[in-house]
ROKOLTI-318778 format. One record per residue: residue in one letter; x, y negated, z negated of N, C-alpha, C, O, CB in turn. Coordinates in steps of 0.001 Angstrom, whole numbers, plus 524288, in hexadecimal, padded with zeros to 5 digits. Each point is the difference from the previous one (the first is absolute). Glycine has a CB too. Layout:
% residues N
AXYZXYZXYZXYZXYZ;...
//
This chain:
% residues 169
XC158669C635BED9804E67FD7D7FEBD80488803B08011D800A6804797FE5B7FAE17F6157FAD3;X80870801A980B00805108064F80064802E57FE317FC06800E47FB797FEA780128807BC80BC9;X7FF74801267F3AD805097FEBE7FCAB805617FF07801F48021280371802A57F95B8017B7F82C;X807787F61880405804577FE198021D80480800277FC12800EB7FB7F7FE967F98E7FF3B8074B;X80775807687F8B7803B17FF6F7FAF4804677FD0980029801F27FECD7FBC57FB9F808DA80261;X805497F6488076B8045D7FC32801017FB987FC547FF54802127FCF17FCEC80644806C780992;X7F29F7FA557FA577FD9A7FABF7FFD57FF428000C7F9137FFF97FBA57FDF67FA62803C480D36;X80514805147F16E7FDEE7FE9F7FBE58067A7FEE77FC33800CD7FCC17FC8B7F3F08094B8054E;X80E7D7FD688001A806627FFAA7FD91802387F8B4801198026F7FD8B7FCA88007A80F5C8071C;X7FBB47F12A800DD801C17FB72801967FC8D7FA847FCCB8027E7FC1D7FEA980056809BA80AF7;X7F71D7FA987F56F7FD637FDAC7FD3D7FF258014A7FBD47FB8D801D4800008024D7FC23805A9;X8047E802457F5097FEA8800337FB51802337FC8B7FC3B803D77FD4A801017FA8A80A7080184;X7FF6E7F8447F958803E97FB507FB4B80324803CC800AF801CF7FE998043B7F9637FB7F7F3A2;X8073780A528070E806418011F7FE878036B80064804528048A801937FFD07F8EF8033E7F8E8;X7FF4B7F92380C8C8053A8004B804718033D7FEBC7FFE580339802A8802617F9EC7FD3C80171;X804CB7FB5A7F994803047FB758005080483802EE7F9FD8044A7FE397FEBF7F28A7F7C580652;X806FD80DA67F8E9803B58013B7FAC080562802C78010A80049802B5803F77F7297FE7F7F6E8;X80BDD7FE78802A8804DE802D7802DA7FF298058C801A97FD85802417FC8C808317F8607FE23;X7FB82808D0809B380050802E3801C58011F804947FBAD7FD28803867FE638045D7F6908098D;X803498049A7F6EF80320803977FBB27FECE800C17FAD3801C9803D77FDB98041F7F9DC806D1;X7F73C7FF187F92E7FC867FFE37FC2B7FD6F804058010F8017B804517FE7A7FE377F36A7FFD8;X7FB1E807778050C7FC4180560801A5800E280438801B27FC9080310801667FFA07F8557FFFF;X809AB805AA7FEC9801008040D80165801F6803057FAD47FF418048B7FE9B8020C7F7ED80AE2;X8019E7FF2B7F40A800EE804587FA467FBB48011F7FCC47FFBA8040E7FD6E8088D7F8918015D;X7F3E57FF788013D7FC00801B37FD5E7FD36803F48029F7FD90802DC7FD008023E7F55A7FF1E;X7FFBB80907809707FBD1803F4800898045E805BE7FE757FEEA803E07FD5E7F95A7F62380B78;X80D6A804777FA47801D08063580062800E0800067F9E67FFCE804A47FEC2805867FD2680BAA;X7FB657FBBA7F1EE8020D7FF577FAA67FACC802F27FC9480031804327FDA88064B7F1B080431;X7F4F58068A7FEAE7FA49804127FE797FFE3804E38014F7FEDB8031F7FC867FC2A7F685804B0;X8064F808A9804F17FFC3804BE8010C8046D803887FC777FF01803AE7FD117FD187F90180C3A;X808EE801167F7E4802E98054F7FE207FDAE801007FB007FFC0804867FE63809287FA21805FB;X7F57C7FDD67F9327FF847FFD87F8977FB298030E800E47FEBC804317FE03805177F1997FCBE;X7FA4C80806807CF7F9C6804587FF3380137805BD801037FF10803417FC967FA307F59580784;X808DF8088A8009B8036F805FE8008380224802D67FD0D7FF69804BD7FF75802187F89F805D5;X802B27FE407F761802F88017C7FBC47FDE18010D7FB59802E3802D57FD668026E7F8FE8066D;X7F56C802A07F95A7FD477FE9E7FC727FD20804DE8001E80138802CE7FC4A7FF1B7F35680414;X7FC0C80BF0802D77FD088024B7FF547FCE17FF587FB4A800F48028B7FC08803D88018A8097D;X7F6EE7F8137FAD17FE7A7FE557FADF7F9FD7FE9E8031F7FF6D7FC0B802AB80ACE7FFD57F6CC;X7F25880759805D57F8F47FF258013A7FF527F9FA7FF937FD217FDC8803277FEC380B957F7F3;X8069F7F3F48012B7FD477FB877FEDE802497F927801717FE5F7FB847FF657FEAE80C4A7F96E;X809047FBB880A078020E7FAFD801457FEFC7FFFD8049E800A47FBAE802038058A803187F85B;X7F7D7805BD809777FD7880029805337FBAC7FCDB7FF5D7FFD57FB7F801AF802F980D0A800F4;X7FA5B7F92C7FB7A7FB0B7FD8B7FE1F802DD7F7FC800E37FF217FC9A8034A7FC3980E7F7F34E;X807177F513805E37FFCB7F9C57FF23804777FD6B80421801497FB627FF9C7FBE4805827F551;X804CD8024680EA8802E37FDDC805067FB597FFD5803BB7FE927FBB6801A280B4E8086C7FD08;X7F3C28000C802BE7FD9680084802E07FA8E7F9857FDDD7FF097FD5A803E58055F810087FE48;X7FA3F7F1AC7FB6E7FB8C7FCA87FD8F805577F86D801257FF177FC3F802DE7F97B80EB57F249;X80C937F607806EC804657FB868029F7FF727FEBA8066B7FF8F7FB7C80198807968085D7F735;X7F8EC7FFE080A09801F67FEF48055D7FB067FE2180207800547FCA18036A8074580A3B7FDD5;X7F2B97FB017FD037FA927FF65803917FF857F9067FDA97FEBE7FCE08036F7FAFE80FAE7FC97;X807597F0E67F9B2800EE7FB307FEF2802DC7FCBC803AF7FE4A7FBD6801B2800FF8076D7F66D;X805547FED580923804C27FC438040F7FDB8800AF803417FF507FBB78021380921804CC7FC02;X7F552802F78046D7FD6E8004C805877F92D7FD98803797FE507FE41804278089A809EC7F869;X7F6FC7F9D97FC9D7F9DA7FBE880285800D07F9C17FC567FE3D7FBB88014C7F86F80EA37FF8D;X80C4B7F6D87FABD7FFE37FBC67FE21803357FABD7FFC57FE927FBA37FE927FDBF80AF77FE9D;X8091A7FB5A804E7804297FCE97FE88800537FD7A8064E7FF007FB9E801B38065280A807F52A;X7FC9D7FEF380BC9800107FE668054D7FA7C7FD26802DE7FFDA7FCED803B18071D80AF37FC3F;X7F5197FA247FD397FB037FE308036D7FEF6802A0805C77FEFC7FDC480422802B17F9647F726;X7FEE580E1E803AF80066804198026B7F95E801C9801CB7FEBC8028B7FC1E80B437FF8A7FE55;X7F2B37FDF2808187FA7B8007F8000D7FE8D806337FDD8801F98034D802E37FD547F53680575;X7FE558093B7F42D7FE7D8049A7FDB27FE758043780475801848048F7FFD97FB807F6067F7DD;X7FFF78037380C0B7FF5D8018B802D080475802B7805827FEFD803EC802997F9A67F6617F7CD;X80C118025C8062880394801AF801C880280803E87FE4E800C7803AA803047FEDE7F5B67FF27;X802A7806DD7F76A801A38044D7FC7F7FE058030C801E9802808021C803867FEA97FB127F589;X7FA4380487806097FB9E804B7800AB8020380196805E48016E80473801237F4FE7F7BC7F89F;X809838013B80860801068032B80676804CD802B28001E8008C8049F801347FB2E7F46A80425;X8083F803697F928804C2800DE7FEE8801138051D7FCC48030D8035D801947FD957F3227FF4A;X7FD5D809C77FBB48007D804DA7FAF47FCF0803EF8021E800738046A7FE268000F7F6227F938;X7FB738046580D5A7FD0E805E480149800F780419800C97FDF1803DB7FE007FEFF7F8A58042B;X808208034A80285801AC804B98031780132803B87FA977FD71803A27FE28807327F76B80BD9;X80130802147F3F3801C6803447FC417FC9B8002C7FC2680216802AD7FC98805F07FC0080584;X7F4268000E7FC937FA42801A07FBF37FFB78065B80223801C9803A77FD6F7F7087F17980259;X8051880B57804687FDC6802B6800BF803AE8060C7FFFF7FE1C804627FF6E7FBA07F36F8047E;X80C48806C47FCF280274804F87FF1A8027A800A97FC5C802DA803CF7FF537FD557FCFE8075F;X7FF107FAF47F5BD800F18009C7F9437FAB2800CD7FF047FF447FC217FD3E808BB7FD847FFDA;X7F37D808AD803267FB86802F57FF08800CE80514800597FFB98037B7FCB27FB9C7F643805F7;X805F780648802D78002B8068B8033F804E68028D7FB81800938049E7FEC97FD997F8AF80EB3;X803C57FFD07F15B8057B8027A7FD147FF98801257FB64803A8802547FDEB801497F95E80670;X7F623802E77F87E7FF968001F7F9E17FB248037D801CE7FE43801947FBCE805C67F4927FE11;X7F95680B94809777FC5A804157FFBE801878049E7FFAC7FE68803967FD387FD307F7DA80695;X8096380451800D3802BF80301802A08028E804007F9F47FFD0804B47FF06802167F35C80B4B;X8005B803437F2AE802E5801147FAFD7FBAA801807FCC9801CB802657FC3C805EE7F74980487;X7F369806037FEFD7FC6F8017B7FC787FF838063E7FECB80021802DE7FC257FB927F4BF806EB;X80396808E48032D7FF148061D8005B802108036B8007E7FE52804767FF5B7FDB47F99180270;X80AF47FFD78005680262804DA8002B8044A7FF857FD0E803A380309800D37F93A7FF5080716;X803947F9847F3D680361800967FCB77FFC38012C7FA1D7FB618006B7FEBD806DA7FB07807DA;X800B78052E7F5B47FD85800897FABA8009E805077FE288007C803958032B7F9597F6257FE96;X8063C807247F94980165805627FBAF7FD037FEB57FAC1800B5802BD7FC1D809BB7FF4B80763;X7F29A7FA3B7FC7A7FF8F7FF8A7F9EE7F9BC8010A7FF997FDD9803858027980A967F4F87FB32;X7F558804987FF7A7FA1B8026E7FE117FC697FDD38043A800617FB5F80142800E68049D7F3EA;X7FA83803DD80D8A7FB9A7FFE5804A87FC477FAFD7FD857FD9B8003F7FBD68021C80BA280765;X800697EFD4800277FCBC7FC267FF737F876801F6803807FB457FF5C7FF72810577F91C80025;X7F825809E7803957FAC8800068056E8023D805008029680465800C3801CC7F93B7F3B880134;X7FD5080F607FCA6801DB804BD803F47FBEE7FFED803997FB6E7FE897FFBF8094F807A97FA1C;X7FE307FBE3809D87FB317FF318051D7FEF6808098021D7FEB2801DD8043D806907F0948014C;X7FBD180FBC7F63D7FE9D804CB8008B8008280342805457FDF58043B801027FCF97F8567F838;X8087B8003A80A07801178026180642805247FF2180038802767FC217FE907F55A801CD806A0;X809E1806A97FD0F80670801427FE91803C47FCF17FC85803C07FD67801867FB698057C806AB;X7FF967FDAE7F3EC801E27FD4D7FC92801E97FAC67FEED803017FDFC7FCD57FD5E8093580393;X7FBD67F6DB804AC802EB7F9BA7FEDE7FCD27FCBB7FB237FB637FEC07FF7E8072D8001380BC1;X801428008D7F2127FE487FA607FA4D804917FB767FF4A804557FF40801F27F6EB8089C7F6EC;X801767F57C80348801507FA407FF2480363802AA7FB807FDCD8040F7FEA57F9867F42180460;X80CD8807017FA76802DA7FF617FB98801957FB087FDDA801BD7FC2B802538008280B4380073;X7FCF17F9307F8C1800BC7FA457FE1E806FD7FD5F8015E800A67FB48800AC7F6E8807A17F678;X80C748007C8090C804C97FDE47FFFB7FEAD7FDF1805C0801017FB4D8003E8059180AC67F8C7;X7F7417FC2D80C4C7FEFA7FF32804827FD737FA288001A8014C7FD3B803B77FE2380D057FE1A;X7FC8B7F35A7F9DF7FC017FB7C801DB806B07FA297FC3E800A77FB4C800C07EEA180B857FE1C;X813837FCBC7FDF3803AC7FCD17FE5B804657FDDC8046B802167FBAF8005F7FBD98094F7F6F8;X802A17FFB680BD38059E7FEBC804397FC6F7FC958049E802487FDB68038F8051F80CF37FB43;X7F3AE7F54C800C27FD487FDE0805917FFA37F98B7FEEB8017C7FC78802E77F7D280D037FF6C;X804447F62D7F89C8008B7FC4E7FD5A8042C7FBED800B07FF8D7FB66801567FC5280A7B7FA21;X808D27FD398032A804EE7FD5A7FF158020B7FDBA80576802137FBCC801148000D80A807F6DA;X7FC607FE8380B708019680002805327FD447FACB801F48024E7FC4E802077FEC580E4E7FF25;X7F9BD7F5BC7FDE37FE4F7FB45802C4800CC7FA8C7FEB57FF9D7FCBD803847FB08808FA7FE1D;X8069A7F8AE7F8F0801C77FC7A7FD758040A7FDDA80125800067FB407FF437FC2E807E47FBFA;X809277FF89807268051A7FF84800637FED27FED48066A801747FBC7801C8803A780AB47F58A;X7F9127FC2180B05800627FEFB804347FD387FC3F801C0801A17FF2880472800CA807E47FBE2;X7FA067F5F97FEA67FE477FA757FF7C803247FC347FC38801CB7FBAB801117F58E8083E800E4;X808CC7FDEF7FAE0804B57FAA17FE8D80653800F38033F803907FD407FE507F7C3801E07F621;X805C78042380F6F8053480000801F47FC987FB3E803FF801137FB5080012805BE8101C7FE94;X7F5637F6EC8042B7FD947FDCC805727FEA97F9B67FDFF800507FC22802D67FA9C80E1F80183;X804277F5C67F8537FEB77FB107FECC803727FBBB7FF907FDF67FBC8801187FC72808B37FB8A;X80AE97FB61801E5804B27FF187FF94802778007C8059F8041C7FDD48013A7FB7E805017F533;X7FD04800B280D58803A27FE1C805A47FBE57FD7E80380800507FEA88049C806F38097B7FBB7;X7F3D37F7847FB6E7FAEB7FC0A802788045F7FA747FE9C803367FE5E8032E7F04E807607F994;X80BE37F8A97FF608024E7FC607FFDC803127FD1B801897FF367FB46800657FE41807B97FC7F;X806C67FF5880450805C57FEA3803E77FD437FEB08055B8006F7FBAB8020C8076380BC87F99C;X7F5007FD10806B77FE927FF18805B77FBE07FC72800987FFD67FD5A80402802C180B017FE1F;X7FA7C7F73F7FAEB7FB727FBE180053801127FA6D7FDC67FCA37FC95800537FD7E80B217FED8;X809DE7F7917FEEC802677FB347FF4D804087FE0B80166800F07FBDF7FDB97FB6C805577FD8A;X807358004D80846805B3800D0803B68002880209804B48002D804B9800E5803627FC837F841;X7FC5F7FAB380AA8801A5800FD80487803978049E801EB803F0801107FD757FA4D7F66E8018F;X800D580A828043380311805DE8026F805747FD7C8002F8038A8025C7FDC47F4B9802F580942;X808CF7F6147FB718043C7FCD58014B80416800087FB96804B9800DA7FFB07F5507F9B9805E6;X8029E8044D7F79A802267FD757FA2C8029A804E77FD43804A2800097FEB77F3467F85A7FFA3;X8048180BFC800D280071805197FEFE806848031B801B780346801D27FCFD7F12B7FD628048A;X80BAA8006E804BE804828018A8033C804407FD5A7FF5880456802058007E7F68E800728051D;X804557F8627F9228050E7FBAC7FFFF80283800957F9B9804B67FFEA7FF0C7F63D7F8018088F;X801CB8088D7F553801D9802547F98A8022C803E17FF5C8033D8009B7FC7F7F6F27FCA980081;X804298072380720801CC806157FFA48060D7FF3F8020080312802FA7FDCD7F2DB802818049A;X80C7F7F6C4801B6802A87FED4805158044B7FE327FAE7803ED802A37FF1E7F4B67FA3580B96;X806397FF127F2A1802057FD2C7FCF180380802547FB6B804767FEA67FED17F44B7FC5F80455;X8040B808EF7FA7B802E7804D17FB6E802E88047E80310803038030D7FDD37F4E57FC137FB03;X80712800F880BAE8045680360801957FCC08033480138802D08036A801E1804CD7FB207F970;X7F491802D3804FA7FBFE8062780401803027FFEE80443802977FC4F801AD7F28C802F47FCC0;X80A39806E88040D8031B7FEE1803F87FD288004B8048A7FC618031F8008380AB27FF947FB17;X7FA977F997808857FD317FF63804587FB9480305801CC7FB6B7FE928005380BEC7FE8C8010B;X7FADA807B07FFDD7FCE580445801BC7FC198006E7FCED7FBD4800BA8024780A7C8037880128;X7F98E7FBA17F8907FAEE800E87FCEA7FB7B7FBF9800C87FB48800A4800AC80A8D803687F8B7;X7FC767F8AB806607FDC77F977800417FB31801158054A7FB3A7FF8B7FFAC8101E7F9807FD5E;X7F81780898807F57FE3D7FF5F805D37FAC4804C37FF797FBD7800278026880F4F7FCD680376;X7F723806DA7F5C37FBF5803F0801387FA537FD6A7FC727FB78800E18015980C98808847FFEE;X7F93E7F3E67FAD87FD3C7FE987FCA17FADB7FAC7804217FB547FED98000080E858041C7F6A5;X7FA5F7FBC780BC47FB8C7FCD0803D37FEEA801E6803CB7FB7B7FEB6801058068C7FAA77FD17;X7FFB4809628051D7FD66804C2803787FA77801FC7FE417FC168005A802C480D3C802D67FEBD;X7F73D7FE1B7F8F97FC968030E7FE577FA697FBA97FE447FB50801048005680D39806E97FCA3;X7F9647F469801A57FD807FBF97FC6F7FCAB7FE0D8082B7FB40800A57FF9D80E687FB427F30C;X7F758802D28116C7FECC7FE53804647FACB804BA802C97FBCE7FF5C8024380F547FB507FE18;X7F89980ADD7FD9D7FBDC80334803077FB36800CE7FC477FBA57FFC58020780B8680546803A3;X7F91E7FBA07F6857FAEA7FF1C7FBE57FB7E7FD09802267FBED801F2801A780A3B7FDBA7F70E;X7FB417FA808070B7FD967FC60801417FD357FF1D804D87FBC17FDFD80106809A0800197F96A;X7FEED80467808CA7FE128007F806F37FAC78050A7FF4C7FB887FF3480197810B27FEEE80480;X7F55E8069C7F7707FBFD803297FF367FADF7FE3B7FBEF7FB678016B8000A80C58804EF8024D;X7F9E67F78A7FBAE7F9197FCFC7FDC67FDD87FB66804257FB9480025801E1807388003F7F2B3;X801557FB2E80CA47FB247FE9F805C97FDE3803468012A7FB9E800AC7FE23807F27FA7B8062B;X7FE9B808877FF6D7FEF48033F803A97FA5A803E77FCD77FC92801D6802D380F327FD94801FF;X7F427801197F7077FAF1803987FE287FC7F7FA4F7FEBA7FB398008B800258098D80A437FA99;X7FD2D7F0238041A7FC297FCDF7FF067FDD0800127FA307FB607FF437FEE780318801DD80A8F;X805597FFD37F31D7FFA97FFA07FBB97FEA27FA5F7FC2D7FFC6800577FB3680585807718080C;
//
């Protein structure tokens, strides 16, 4: 199955919902989640957005998952990354070779890290997997973004896409 995300953004129950709506709610969830720094409201954005998305929209579980992989995998690399070389507080795990260990404040910031950064991603799962690119650009066009940003924003949003054909993703 390739993954098409303009075919899955164009077919869903929430296509048809106002544009501007989904946009305050996703960027509106994000800043608050940023702003919040709170383990547990990540937790329950991140769990909100996967509801609107396999459940509300009728979003296939299976699409999510593809969708959420890439950045899975370097929100992994990044909380390992944070495991081992960050931290000051009490040794969870020593690995007795140059001093690399687990500290417990270290498995807290990886934690947090990964939490936040799935409920941000999840919140711009949402917007993109239920809103047309079109729709997206013409809202931005509408509040006043300014052009240039807009053109780069679909520049960027065109070569993506051209580079996953092209690997056959």
């Amino acid at each position: 199955m390739k993954f098409d995300m303009d075919y899955i953004a164009h077919h869903n129950r929430l296509t048809l919902m106002n544009s501007y709506y989904k946009i305050a709610i996703a960027m509106g969830l994000m800043i608050i989640t940023l702003i919040l720094n709170n383990l547990y409201f990540d937790v329950i954005i991140f769990a909100l957005m996967l509801i609107l998305i396999v459940g509300v929209a009728r979003i296939s579980f299976k699409s999510y998952l593809k969708f959420i992989s890439i950045p899975a995998v370097f929100t992994i690399l990044t909380c390992v990354f944070l495991l081992f070389f960050f931290g000051t507080g009490n040794i969870v795990w020593d690995s007795h070779f140059y001093g690399i260990a687990i500290r417990q404040d270290a498995v807290d910031l990886a934690i947090y890290t990964f939490f936040r950064i799935f409920a941000c991603f999840s919140c711009l799962g949402f917007l993109g997997l239920t809103t047309p690119i079109a729709e997206v650009l013409h809202s931005l066009e509408v509040i006043k973004v300014p052009k240039i940003v807009i053109e780069i924003a679909l520049l960027m949003y065109n070569t993506i896409f051209i580079f996953l054909n092209e690997i056959d993703i």
